[in-house]
C-alpha positions as CSV (number, residue, x, y, z in Angstrom):
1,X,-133.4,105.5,149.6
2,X,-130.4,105.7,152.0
3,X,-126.5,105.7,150.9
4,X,-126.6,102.2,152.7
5,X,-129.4,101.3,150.5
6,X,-127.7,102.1,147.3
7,X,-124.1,100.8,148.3
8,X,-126.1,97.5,148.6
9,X,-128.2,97.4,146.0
10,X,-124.8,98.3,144.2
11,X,-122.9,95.8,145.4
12,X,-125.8,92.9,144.6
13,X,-125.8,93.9,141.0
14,X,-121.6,93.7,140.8
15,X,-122.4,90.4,142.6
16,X,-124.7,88.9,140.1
17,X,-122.7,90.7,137.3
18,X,-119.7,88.7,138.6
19,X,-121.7,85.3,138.7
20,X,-123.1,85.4,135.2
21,X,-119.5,86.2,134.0
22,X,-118.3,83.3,135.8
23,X,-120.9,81.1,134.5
24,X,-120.6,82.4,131.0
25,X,-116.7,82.0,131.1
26,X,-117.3,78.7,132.6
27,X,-119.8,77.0,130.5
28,X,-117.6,78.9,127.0
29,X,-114.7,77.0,128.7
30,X,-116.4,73.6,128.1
31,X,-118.1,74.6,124.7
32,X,-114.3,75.4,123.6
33,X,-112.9,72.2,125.4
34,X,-115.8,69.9,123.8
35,X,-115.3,71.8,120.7
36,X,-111.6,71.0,120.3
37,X,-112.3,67.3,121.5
38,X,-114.5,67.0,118.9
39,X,-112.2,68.0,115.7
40,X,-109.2,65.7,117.4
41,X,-111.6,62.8,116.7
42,X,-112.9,63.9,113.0
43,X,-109.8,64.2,111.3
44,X,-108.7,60.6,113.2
45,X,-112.0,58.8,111.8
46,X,-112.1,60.3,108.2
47,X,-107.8,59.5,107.9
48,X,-109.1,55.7,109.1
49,X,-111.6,55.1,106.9
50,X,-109.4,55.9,103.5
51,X,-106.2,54.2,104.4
52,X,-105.3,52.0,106.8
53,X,-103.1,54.9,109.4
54,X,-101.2,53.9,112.4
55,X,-102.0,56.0,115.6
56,X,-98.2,57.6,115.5
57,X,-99.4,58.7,111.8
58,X,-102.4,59.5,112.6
59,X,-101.1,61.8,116.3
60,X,-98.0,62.9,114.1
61,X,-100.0,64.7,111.7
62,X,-102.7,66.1,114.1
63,X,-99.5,67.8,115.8
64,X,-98.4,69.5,112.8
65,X,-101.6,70.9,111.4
66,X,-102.1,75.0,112.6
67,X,-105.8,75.4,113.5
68,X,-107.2,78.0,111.3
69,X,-110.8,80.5,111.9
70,X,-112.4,81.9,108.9
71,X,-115.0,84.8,108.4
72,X,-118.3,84.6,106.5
73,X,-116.4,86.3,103.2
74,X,-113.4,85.2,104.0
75,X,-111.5,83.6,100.8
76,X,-109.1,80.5,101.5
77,X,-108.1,80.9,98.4
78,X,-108.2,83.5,94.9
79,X,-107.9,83.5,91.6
80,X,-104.2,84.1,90.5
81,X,-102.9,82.8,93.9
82,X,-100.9,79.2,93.9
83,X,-102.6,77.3,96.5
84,X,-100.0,76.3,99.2
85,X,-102.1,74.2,102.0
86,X,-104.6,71.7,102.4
87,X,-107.3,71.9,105.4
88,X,-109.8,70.1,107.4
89,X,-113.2,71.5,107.9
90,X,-114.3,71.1,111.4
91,X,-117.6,73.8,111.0
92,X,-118.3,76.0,107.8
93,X,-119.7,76.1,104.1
94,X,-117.7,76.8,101.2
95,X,-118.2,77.9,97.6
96,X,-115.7,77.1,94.8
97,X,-116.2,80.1,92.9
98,X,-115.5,81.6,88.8
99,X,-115.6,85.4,89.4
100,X,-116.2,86.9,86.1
101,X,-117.8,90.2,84.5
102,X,-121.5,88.2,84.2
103,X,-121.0,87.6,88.1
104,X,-120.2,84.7,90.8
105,X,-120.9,80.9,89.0
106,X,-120.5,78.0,91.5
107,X,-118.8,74.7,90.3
108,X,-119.1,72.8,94.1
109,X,-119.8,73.4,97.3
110,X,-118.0,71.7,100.6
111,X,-118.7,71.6,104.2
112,X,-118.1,70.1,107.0
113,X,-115.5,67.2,108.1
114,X,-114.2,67.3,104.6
115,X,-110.5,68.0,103.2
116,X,-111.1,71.2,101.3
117,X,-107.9,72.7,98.6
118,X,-107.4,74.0,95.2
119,X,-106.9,70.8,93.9
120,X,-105.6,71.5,90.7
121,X,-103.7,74.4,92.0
122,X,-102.2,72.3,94.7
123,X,-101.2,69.2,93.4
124,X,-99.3,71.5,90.3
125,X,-97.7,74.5,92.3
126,X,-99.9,76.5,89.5
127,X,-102.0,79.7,89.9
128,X,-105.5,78.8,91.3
129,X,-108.4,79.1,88.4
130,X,-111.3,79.4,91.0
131,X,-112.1,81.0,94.5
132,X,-112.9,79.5,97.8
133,X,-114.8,81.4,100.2
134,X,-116.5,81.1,103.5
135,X,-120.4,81.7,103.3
136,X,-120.5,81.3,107.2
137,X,-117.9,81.4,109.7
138,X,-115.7,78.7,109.8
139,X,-113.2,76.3,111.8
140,X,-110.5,74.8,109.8
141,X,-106.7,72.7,110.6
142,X,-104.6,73.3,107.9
143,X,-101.3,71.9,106.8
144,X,-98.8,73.1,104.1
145,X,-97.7,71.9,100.6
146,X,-94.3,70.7,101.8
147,X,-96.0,68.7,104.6
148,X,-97.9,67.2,101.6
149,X,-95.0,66.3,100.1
150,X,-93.2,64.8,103.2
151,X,-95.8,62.8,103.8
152,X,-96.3,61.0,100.4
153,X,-92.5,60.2,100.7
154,X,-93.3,58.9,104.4
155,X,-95.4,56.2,104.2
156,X,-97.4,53.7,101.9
157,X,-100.5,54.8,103.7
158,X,-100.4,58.3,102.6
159,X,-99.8,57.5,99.4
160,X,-103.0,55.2,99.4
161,X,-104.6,58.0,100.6
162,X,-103.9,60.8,98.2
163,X,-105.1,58.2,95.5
164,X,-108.3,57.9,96.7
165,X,-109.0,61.9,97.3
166,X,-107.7,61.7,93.8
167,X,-110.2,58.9,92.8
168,X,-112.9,60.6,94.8
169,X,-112.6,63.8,93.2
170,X,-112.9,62.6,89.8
171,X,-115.6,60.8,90.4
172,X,-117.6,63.4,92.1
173,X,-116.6,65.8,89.3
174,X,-118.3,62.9,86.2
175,X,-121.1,62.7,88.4
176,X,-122.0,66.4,88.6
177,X,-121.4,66.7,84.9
178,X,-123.9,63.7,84.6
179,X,-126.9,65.2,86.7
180,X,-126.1,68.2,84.6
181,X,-127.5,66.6,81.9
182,X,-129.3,64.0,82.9
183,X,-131.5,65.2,86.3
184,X,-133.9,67.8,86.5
185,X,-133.4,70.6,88.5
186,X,-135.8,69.3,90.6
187,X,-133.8,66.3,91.4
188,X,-130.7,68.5,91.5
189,X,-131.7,69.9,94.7
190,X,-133.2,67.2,96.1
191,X,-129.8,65.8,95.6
192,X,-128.2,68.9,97.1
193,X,-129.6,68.8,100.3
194,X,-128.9,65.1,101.1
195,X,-125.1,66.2,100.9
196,X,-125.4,69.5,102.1
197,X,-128.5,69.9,104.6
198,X,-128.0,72.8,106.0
199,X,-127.0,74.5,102.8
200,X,-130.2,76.9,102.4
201,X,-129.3,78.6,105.9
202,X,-126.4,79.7,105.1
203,X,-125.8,79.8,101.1
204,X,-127.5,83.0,99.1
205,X,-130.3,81.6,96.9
206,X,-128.3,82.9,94.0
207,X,-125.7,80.6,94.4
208,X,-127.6,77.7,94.5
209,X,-129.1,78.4,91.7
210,X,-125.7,79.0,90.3
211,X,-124.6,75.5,91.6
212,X,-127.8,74.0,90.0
213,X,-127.2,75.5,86.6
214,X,-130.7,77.3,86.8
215,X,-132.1,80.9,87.1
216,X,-133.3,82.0,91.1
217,X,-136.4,82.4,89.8
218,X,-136.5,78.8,89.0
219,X,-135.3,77.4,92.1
220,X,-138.2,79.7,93.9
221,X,-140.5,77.7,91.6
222,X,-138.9,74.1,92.8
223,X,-139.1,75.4,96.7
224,X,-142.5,76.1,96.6
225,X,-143.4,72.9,94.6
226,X,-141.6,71.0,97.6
227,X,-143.0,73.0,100.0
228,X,-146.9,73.1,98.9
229,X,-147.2,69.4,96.5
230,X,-150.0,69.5,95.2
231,X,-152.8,67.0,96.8
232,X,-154.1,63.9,95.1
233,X,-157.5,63.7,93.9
């Protein structure tokens, strides 16, 4: 092959080289772009349908929230630490972890377009009892306890709101402590997966059996059940 030969050959791979960059940079571009549209209308939705938000509210507080990307391990927060912020979940799963010498034990899970804190921790200015960690990578806005605190004082709306994360957290806390005792693992899942669908692609087995209050071994069992019923006669 001649010099001129190579030189060209050369200079057609730089070429494409150059192109697919383009494209790639491009097309990331638009992902980012849609991406960020996207969140601007979560938050926007789930303020409206708890209280009843103007738009200056609603565009106030967007412009004060820091957006925020997590690790799969990352923690938002740990044990001992006084929870100091609030955030949005945009893309992610969460476990609300107690880290102790018999291991990791799950009281919840959260994911996506949800508010996500330390609840107790928060609202009290106390040390955090529990950990929060990213099981997946994750894409959070986050806002501060003082914004919290402006914010109650701002508006009626806000107000209304915090009540009914309040309201909603209770409830969702009697309600796991009734399946607990109620439900059989079986149902557990089942129950599981309609609020977290994606769960088993990106949660250990362990922890869901954690989260279930059963043994992995005995979730195995309840997979394969689902997965294989066995056939009427």
């Amino acid at each position: 092959m001649s010099a001129t030969q190579k030189s060209k050959d050369k200079s057609s791979t730089v070429f494409g080289a150059a192109i697919f960059i383009n494209l790639y940079l491009r097309n990331h571009s638009k992902s980012e772009k849609n991406r960020a549209l996207n969140n601007t209308r979560n938050i926007p939705a789930f303020l409206k349908s708890r209280s009843s938000f103007t738009e200056e509210e609603i565009n106030d507080f967007m412009k004060i929230g820091k957006d925020v990307e997590m690790k799969k391990g990352d923690f938002l927060i740990s044990a001992g630490q006084t929870c100091k912020s609030f955030s949005f979940i945009h893309e992610g799963t969460f476990s609300f972890l107690i880290m102790n010498s018999d291991g990791e034990h799950v009281k919840d899970f959260s994911g996506s377009n949800k508010f996500i804190t330390s609840y107790s921790s928060f609202v009290t200015q106390t040390p955090s009892q529990i950990f929060i960690r990213a099981e997946e990578k994750a894409l959070l806005t986050q806002w501060s306890y003082d914004t919290y605190q402006q914010l109650l004082y701002s508006s009626e709306h806000w107000k209304q709101f915090a009540l009914k994360i309040a309201n909603y957290l209770y409830l969702r806390k009697e309600k796991r402590e009734i399946s607990l005792l109620t439900e059989t693992a079986g149902q557990r899942y089942l129950n599981m997966l309609k609020e977290f669908p994606h769960i088993v692609q990106h949660v250990p087995q362990y922890l869901i059996a954690s989260y279930l209050g059963i043994k992995p071994q005995s979730l195995s069992r309840i997979r394969n059940q689902i997965a294989h019923p066995p056939k009427l006669t």
